[in-house]
PALOVO-57304 format. One record per residue (C-alpha): residue number from 1; residue in one letter; x, y, z. Coordinates in Angstrom, 1 decimal. Each point is the difference from the previous one (the first is absolute). Example, Ala and Ser with C-alpha at 12.3 -4.5 7.8 and 13.67 -1.06 7.14 Angstrom:
<kenus>
   seq   type     east    north       up
     1      a     12.3     -4.5      7.8
     2      s      1.4      3.4     -0.7
</kenus>
This chain:
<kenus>
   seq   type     east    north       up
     1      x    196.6     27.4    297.1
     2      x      1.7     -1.3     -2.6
     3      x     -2.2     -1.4     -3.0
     4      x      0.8     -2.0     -3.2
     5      x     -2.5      0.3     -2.6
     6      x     -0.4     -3.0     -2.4
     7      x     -2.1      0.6     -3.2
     8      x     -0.4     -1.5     -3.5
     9      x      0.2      3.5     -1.2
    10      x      0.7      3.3      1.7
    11      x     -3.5      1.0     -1.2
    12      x     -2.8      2.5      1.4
    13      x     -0.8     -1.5      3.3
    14      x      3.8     -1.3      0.6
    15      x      1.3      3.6     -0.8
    16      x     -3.4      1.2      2.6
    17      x      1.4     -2.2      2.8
    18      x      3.8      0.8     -0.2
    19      x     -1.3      3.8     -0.3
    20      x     -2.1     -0.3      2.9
    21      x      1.6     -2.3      2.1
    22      x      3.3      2.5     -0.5
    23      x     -2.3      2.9      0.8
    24      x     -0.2     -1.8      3.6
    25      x      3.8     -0.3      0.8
    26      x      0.3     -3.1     -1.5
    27      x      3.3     -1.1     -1.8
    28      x     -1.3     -1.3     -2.9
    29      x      1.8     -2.0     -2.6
    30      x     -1.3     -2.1     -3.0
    31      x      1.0     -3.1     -1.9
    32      x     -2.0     -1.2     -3.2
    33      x     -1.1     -4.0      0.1
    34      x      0.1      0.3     -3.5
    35      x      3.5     -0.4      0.0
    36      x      0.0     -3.4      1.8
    37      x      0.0     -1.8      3.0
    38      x      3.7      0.5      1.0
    39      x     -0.4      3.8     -1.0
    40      x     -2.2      0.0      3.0
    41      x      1.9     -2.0      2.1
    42      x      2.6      2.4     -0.3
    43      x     -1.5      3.2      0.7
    44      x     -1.8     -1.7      3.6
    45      x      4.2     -0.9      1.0
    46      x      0.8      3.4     -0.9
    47      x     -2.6      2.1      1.3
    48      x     -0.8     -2.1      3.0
    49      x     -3.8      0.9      0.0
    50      x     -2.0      0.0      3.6
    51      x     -2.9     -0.4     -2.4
    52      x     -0.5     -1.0     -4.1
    53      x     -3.2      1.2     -1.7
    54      x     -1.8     -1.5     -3.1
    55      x     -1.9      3.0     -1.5
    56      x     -0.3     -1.5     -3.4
    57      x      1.7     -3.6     -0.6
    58      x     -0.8     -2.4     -3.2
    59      x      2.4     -2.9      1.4
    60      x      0.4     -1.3      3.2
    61      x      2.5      1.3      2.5
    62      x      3.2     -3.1      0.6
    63      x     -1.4     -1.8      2.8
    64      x      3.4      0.5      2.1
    65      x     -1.0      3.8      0.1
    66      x     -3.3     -0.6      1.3
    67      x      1.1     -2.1      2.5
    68      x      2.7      1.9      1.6
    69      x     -1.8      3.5     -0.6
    70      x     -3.4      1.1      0.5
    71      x     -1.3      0.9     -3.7
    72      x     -3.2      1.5     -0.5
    73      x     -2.0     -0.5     -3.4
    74      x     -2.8      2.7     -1.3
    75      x     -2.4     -2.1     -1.6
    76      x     -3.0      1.8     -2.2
    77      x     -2.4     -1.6      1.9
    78      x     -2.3     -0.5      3.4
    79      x      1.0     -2.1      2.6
    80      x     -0.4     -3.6     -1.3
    81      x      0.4      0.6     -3.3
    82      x      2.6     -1.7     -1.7
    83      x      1.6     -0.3     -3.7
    84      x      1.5      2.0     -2.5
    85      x     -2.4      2.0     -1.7
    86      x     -2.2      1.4      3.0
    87      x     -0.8      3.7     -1.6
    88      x     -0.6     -1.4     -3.6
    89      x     -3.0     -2.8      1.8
    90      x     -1.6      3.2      2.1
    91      x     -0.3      1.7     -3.1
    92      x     -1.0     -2.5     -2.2
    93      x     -2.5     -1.0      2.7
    94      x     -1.2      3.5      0.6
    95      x      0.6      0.1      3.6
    96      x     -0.9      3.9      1.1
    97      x      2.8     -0.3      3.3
    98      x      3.0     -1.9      0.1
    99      x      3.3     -0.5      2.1
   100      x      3.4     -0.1      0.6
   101      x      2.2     -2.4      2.6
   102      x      2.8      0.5      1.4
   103      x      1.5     -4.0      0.9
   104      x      2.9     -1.4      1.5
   105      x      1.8     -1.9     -2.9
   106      x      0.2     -3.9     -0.1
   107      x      0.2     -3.2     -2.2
   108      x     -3.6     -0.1     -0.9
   109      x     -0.7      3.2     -1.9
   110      x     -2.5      2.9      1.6
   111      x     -0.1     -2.2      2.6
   112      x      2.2      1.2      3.1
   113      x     -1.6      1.8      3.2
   114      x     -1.6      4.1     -0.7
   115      x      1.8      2.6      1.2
   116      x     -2.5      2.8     -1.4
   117      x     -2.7     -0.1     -2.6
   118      x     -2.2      2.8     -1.1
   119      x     -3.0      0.7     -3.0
   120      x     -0.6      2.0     -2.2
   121      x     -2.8      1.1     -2.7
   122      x      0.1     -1.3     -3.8
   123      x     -1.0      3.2     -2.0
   124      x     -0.5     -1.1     -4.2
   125      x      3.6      0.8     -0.9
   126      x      3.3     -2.3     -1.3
   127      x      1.4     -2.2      2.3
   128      x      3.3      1.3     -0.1
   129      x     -2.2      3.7      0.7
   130      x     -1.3     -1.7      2.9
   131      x      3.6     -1.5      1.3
   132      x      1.2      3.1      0.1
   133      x     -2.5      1.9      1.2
   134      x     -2.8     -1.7      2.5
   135      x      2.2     -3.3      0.5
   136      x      3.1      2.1      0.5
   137      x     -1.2      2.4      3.0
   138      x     -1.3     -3.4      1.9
   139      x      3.0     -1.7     -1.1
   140      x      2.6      2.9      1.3
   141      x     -2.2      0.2      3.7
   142      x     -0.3     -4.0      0.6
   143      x      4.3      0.2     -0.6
   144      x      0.4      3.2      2.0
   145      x     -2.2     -2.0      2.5
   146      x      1.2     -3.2      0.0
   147      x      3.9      1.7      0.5
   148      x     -1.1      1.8      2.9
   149      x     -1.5     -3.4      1.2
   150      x      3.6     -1.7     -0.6
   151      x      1.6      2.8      1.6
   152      x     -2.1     -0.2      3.2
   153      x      0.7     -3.6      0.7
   154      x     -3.3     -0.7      2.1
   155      x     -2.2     -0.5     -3.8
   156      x     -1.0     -4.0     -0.2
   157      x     -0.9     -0.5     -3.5
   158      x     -3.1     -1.3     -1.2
   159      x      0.4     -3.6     -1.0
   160      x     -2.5     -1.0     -3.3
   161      x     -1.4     -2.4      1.9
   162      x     -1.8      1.9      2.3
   163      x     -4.1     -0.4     -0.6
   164      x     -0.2      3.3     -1.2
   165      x      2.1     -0.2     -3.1
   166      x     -1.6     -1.6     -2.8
   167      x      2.5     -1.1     -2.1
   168      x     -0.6     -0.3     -4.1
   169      x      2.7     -1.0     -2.3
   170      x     -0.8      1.3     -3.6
   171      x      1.9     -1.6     -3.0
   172      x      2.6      2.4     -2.4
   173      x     -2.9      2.2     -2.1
   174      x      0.7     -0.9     -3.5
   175      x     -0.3      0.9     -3.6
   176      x     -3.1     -2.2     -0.4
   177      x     -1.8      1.5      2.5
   178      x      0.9      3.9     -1.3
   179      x     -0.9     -1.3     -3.7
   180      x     -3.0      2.5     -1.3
   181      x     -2.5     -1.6     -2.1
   182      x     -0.6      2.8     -2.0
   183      x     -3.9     -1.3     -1.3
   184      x     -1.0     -0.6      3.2
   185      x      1.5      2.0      3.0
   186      x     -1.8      3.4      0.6
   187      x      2.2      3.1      0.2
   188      x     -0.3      0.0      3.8
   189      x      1.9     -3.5      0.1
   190      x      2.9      0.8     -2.9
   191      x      1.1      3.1      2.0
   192      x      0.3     -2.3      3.8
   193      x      1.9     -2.2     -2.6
   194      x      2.3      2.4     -1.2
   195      x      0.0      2.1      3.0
   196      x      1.5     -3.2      1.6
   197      x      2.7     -0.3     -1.5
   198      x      0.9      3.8     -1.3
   199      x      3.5      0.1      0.8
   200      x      1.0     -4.1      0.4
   201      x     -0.7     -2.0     -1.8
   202      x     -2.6      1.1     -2.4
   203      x     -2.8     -1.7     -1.9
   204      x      1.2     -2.2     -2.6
   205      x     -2.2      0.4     -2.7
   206      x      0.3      0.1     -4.1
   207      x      0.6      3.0     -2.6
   208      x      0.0      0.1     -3.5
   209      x      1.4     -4.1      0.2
   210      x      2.4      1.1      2.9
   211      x     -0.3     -0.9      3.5
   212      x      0.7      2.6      2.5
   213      x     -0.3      1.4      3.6
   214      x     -2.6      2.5      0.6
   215      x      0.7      2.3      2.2
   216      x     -2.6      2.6      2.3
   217      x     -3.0      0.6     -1.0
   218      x     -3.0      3.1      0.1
   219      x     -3.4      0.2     -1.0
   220      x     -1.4      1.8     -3.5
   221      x     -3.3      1.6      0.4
   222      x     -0.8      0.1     -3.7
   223      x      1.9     -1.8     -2.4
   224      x     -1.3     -3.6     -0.7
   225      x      0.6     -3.1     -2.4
   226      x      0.0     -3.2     -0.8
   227      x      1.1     -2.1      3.0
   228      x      4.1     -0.1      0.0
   229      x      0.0      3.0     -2.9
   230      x      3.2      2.5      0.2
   231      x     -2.3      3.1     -0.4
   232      x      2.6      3.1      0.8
   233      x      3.0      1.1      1.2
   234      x      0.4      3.3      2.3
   235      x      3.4      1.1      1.8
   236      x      1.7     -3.6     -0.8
   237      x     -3.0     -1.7      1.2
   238      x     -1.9     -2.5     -1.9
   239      x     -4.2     -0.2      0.5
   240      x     -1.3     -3.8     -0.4
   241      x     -3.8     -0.7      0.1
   242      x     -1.5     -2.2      2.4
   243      x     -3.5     -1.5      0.0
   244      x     -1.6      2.7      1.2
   245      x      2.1      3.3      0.1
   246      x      4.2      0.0     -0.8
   247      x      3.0      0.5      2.0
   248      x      3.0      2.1     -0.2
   249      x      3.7     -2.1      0.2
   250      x      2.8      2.3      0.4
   251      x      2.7     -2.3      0.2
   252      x      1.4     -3.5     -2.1
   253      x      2.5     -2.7      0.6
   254      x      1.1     -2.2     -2.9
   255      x      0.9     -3.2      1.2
   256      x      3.1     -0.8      0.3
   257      x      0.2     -3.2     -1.9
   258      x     -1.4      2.4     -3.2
   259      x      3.3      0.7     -1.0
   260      x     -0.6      4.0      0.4
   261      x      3.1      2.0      1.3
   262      x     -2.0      1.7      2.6
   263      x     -2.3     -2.5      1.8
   264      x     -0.6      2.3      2.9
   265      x     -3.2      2.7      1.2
   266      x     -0.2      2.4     -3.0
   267      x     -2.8      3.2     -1.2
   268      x     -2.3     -2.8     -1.7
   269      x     -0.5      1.7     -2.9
   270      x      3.7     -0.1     -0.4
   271      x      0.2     -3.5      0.1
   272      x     -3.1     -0.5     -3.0
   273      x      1.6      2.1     -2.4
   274      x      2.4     -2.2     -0.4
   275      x     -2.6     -2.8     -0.5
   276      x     -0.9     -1.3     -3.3
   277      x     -3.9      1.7     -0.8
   278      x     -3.1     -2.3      0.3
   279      x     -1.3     -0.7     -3.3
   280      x     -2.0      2.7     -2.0
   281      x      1.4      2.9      2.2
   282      x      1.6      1.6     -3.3
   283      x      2.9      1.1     -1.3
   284      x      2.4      1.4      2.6
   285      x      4.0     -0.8      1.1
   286      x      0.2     -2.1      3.4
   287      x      2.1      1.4      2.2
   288      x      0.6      3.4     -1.4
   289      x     -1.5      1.8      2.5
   290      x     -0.5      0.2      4.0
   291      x     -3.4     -1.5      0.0
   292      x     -1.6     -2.6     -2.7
   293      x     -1.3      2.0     -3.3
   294      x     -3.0     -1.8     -0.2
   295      x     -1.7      0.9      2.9
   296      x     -1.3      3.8      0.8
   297      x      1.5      2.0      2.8
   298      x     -3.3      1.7      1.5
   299      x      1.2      2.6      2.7
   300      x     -1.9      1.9      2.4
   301      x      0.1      3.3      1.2
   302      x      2.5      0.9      3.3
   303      x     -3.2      1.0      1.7
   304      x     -2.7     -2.7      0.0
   305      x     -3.7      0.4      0.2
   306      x     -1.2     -1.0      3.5
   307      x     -2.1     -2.6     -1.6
   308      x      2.8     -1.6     -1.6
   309      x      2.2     -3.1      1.4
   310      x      1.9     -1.0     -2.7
   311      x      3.9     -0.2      0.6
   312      x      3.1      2.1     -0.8
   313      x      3.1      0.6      1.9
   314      x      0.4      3.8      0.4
   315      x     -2.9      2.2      0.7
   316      x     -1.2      3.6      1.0
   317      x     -2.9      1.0      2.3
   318      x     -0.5      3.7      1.8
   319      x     -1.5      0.7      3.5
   320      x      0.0      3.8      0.2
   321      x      3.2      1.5      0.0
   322      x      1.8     -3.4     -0.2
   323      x      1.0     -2.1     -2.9
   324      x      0.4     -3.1      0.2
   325      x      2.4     -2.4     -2.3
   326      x      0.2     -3.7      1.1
   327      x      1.8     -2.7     -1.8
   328      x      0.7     -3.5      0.8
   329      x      2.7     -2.0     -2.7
   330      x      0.2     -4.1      0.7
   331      x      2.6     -0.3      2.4
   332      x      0.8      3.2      0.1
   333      x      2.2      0.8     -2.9
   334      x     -0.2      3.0     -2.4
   335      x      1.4     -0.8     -3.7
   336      x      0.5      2.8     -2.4
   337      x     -3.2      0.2     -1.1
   338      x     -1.7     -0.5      3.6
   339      x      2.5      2.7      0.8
   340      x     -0.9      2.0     -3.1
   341      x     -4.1     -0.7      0.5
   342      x      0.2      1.6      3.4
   343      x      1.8      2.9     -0.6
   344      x     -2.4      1.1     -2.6
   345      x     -2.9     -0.5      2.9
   346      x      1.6      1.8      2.5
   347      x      0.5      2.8     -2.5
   348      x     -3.9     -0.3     -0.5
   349      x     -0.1      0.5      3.2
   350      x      2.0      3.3      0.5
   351      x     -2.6      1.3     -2.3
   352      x     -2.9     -0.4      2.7
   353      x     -0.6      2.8      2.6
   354      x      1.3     -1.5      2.7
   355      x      2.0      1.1      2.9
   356      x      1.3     -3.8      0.9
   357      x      0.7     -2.7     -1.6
   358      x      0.1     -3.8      1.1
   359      x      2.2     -2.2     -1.7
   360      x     -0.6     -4.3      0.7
   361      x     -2.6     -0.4      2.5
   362      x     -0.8     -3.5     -0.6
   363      x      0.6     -3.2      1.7
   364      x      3.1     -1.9     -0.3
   365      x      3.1      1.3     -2.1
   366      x      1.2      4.0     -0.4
   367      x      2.7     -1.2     -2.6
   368      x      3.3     -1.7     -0.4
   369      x      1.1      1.5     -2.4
   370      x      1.1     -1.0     -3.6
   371      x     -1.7     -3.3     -1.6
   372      x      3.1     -2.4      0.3
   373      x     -2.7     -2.9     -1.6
   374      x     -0.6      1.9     -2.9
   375      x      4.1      1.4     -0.3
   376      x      1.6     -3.6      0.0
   377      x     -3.4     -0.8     -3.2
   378      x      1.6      2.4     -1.8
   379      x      2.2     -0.8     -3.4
   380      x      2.1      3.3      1.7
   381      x     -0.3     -0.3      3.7
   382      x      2.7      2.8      0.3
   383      x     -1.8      2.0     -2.1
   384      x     -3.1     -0.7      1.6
   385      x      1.2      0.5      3.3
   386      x      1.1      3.5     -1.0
   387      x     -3.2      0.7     -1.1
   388      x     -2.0     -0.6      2.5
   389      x      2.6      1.7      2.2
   390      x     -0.5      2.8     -1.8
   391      x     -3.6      0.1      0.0
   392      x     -0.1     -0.4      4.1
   393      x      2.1      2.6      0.0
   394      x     -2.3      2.4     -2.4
   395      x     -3.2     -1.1      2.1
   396      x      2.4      0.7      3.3
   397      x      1.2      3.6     -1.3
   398      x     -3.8      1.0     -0.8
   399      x     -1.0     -0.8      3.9
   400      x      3.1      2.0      1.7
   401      x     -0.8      2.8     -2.3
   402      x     -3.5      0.5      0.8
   403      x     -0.1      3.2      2.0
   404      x     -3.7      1.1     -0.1
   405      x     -1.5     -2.3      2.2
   406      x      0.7     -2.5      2.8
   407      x      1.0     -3.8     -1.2
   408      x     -0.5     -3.1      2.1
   409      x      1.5     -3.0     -0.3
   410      x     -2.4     -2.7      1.4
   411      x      1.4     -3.3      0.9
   412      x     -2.1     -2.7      0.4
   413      x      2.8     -2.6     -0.9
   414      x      3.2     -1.0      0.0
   415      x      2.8      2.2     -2.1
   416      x      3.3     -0.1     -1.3
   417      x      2.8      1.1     -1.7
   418      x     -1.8      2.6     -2.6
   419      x     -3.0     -0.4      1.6
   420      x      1.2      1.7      3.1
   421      x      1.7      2.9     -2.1
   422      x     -3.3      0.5     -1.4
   423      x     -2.0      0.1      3.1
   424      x      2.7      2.6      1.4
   425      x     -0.5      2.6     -2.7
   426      x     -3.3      0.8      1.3
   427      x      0.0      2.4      3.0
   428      x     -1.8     -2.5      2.6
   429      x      0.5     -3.5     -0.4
   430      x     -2.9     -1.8      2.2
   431      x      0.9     -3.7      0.5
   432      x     -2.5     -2.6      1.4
   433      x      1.8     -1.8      3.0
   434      x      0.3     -3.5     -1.6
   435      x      1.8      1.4     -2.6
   436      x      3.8     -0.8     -0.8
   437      x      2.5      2.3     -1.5
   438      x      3.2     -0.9     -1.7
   439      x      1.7      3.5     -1.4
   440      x      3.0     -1.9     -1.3
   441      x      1.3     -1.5     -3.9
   442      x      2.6     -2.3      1.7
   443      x     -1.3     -3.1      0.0
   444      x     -0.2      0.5     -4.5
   445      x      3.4      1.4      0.2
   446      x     -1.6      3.1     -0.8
   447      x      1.1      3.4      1.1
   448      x     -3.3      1.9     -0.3
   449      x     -1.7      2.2     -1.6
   450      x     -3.5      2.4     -0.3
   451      x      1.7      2.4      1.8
   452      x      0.9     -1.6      3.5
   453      x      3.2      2.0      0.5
   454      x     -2.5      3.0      0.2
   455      x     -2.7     -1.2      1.7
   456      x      1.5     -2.2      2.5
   457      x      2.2      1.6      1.7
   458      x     -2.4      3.1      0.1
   459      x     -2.4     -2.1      2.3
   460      x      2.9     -2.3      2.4
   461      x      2.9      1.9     -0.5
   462      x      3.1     -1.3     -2.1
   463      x      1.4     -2.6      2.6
   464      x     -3.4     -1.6      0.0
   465      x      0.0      0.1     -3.6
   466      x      3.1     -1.7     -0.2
   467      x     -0.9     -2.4      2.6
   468      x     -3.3     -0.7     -2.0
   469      x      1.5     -0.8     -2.6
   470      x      3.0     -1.5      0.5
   471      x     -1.5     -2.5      2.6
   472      x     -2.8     -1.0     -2.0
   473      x     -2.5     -0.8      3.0
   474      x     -3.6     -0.2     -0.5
   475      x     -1.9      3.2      2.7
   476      x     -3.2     -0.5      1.9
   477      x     -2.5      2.9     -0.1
   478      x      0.8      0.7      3.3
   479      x      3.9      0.4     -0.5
   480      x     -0.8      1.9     -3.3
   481      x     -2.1      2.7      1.7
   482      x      2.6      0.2      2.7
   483      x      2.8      0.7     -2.8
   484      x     -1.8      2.4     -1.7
   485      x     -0.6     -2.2     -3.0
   486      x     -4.0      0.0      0.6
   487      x     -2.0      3.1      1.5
   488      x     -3.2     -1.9      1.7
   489      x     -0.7     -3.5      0.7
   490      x     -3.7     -0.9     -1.2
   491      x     -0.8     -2.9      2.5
   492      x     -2.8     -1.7     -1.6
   493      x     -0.3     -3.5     -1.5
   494      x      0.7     -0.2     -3.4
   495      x     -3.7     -0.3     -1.1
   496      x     -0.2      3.9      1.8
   497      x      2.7      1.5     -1.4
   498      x     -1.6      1.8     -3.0
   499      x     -3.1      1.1      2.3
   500      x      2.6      1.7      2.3
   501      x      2.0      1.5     -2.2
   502      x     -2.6      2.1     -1.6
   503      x     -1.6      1.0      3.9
   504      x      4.1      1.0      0.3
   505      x     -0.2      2.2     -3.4
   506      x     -2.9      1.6      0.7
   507      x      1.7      1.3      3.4
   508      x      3.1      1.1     -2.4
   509      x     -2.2      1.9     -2.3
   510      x     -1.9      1.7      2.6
   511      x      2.6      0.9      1.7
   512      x      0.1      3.8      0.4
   513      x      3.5      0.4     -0.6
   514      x      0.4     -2.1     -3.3
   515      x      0.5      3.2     -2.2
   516      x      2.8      1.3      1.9
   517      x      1.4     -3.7      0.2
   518      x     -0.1     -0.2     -3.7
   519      x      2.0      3.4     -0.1
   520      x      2.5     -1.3      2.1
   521      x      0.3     -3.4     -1.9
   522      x      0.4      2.5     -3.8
   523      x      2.5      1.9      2.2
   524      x      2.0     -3.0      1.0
   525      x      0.5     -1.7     -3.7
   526      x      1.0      3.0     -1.3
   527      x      3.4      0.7      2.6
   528      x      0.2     -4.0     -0.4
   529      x      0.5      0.5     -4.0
   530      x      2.1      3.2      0.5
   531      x      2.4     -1.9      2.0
   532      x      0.1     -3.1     -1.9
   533      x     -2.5     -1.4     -2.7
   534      x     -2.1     -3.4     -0.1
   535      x      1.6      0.0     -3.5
   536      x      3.7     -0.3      1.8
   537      x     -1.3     -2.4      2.2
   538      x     -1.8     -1.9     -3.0
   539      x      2.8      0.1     -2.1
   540      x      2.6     -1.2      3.0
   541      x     -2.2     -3.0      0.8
   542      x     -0.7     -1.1     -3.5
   543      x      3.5      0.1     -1.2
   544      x      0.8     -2.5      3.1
   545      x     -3.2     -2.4     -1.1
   546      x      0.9      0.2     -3.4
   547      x      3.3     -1.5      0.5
   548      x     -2.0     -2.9      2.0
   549      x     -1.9     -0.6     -3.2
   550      x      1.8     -0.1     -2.6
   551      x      2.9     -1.6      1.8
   552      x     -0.6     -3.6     -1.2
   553      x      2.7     -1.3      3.3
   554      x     -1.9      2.3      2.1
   555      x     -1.8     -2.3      3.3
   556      x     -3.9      1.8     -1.3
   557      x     -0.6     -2.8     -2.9
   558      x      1.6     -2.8      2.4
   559      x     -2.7      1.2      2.8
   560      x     -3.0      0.8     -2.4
   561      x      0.3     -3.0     -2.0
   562      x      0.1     -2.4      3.2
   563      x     -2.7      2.7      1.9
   564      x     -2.7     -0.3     -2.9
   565      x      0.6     -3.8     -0.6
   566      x      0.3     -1.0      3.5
   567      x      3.4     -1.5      0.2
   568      x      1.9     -0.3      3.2
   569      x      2.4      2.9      0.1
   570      x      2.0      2.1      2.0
   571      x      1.1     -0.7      3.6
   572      x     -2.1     -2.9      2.5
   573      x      0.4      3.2      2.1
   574      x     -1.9      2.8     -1.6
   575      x      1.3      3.8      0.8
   576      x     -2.3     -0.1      3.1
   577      x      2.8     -1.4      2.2
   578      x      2.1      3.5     -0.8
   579      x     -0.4      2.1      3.2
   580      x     -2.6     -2.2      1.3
   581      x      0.7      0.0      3.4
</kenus>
């Protein structure tokens, strides 16, 4: 059947749905709403669609498509439920099961007959860690349903008037209702607040005089403070007291009425250094470092006491004979010193006795790859952007060299560009079925880096590689497995993942054989290097990306710059529609 995808963005869930719905012999083509109403007009009279689909759509569809098509919406909510910010109310109202529709589109919004619904669980994490996680396996099945429905031609749609559905409409959430009252909400009730609104739109609060966007939000177990007190930074993260206990923010959004050239989702310590000090915090120069000088970085060790609960973004734990390194960056991207942070831990790591080693294994994003947020900040971006090239590359380089022990790659996210290069220099790459892998640079006008000409091909063979890339299409778990990018599908919900993947090492480490596997795997890098070296490759890729940076015509800054500041770029018709159908 032929399907036209219209979405806002060509985000997490839409890339799921065209990945999945392709994975069924679909032909599968996309058009962004975000371009306009007559960009969507056009793409229905050239693709002629049996069917449109809604997976994620912030305007409404023209009202002559919807009448002459059948269009179905996903709406972030149960049957009945209707309005614009469904998953930021069952949040902020604590609800421990939610839902998802799938509804015929019509004038009224969240209004039109259900094709499909479905629930789902609402663990303590980010919205946009639940969307893509929980919300997204129930959203993915009621479309997969609701298609199979439409392609059967028997289904009758259930009409919102029927007894059974209780319909609520809920108002947009606003910033009045996020707003944290520092003196008098308990640490529990900051973190719904922020967790809320991690990724869009933030908290707005005030720092140092400046009003800003908090972003995400984890709990300290020891540090505490005067109400609304800035008490540390750690790994770009600011700590900020509550009433009774303190918070960790890893993320800040200036405004964009503040007049600061980069009003978009930075490290948050980042963002305060350039800040003017509170009064009496001492001599110091604002803005001369990556984090403000007047407040005390307080790290932790990589391997935590059991008792502790405190947060930080990388850290080690060991079960036996396996090691475990888990990390989880906002959003999923790596800057230099993210990139520079966990290559030091994982070379911790190699000093453990272990015979495997697990690399991710948390919920939500593997990695995307280079921090295009904190690149376009920079006074250099194209210097920037080299660096932290360089330092995914370093961190890449130590993984494909490790030949004394077995590396995993656990994927409880999403991945891309980088990202996927660093999954695919360990020797297994696990992948949890949800997941959603771009191996590709295209759509930043990138060619690519961290060694994909060498690890790529290896795994799919060079006409996939080229097809990968070239072609720029997002891969379900289950097409990635069948390639050869992924060696075992962990099918779990997300809130499962890390429990499973350390059942699945244990097997690996007991595994009688391991030791002659390890041999093998020594034996195997060596010929590798003898008949051409990662440096070669390194030094191919890099002379390619380097021309992309420092070129000041090249497409990267065009695509960054409108990427990070969320700008309409690029074609209505994302490279989806290549070799779609």
């Amino acid at each position: 059947m032929d399907i036209l995808l219209v979405a806002s963005a060509f985000n997490s869930l839409s890339q799921r749905v065209y990945a999945e719905l392709s994975d069924q012999g679909h032909g599968v083509d996309v058009v962004l709403a975000s371009h306009g109403a007559d960009a969507v007009r056009a793409a229905v009279r050239e693709v002629r669609p049996e069917l449109v689909v809604a997976p994620m759509l912030k305007s409404a569809l023209p009202e002559d498509v919807w009448q002459e098509h059948t269009c179905l919406i996903v709406h972030p909510g149960p049957p009945g439920d209707r309005g614009p910010s469904a998953l930021d109310w069952a949040i902020a109202e604590e609800a421990s099961e939610w839902g998802v529709t799938v509804l015929q589109a019509e004038a009224a919004m969240d209004a039109g007959d259900i094709w499909a619904d479905g629930t789902f669980p609402v663990p303590p994490a980010g919205k946009s860690d639940l969307y893509r996680n929980e919300l997204s396996d129930a959203a993915t099945a009621a479309v997969l349903l609701a298609v199979r429905r439409f392609a059967d031609g028997s289904f009758k749609p259930r009409p919102q008037s029927d007894p059974e559905v209780r319909v609520v409409w809920r108002d947009y959430f606003r910033q009045e209702q996020r707003r944290i009252d520092w003196e008098q909400d308990d640490t529990a009730t900051v973190l719904r607040k922020l967790r809320g609104a991690d990724s869009q739109p933030g908290v707005l609060d005030e720092l140092c005089g400046r009003e800003v966007f908090l972003h995400g939000g984890h709990p300290e177990d020891r540090l505490r403070g005067r109400p609304g007190e800035l008490l540390a930074t750690r790994a770009g993260a600011v700590c900020r007291a509550t009433r009774d206990g303190a918070v960790w923010i890893p993320e800040l959004r200036p405004r964009k009425s503040s007049g600061d050239p980069a009003p978009f989702r930075r490290p948050a310590a980042s963002v305060l250094a350039g800040f003017p000090a509170p009064p009496g915090s001492g001599p110091g120069m604002p803005g001369a470092y990556d984090r403000p000088y007047w407040l005390p970085e307080i790290a932790v060790p990589l391997e935590l006491p059991p008792e502790r609960t405190t947060w930080t973004d990388i850290r080690y734990r060991q079960r036996g004979d396996v090691g475990f390194l888990s990390f989880s960056f906002p959003g999923g991207a790596m800057s230099t010193v993210h990139c520079r942070r966990l290559l030091a831990a994982y070379r911790y790591a190699l000093t453990r006795r272990t015979s495997v080693l697990v690399l991710g294994g948390a919920r939500d994003f593997f990695s995307n790859g280079i921090h295009l947020n904190v690149i376009e900040a920079s006074s250099d971006p194209a210097g920037e952007s080299w660096s932290n090239l360089v330092a995914m590359n370093d961190l890449v380089e130590a993984v494909l060299r490790t030949t004394d022990r077995v590396v995993v790659a656990a994927l409880g996210g999403n991945a891309a560009a980088g990202g996927v290069m660093l999954a695919l220099a360990a020797d297994e790459v696990w992948c949890r079925t949800g997941s959603v892998l771009n191996p590709h640079y295209r759509t930043m006008g990138l060619y690519g880096s961290e060694y994909w000409t060498y690890s790529l091909p290896r795994r799919v063979g060079a006409e996939a590689a080229e097809r990968l890339t070239s072609e720029a299409l997002p891969v379900s778990a289950a097409t990635a497995e069948r390639i050869g990018l992924v060696d075992r599908l962990v099918p779990v919900p997300g809130a499962e993942f890390a429990a499973e993947v350390e059942r699945l090492a244990a097997d690996v480490a007991g595994d009688p054989d391991l030791a002659r596997r390890i041999t093998t795997k020594a034996t195997a890098r060596h010929a590798d290097e003898l008949q051409r070296p990662l440096a070669e490759y390194r030094r191919t890729e890099l002379a390619r990306m380097r021309a992309d940076f420092f070129d000041p015509e090249a497409p990267y800054h065009a695509l960054r710059s409108a990427f990070v500041r969320k700008l309409p770029h690029g074609s209505a018709r994302p490279p989806a529609r290549d070799g779609a159908r």
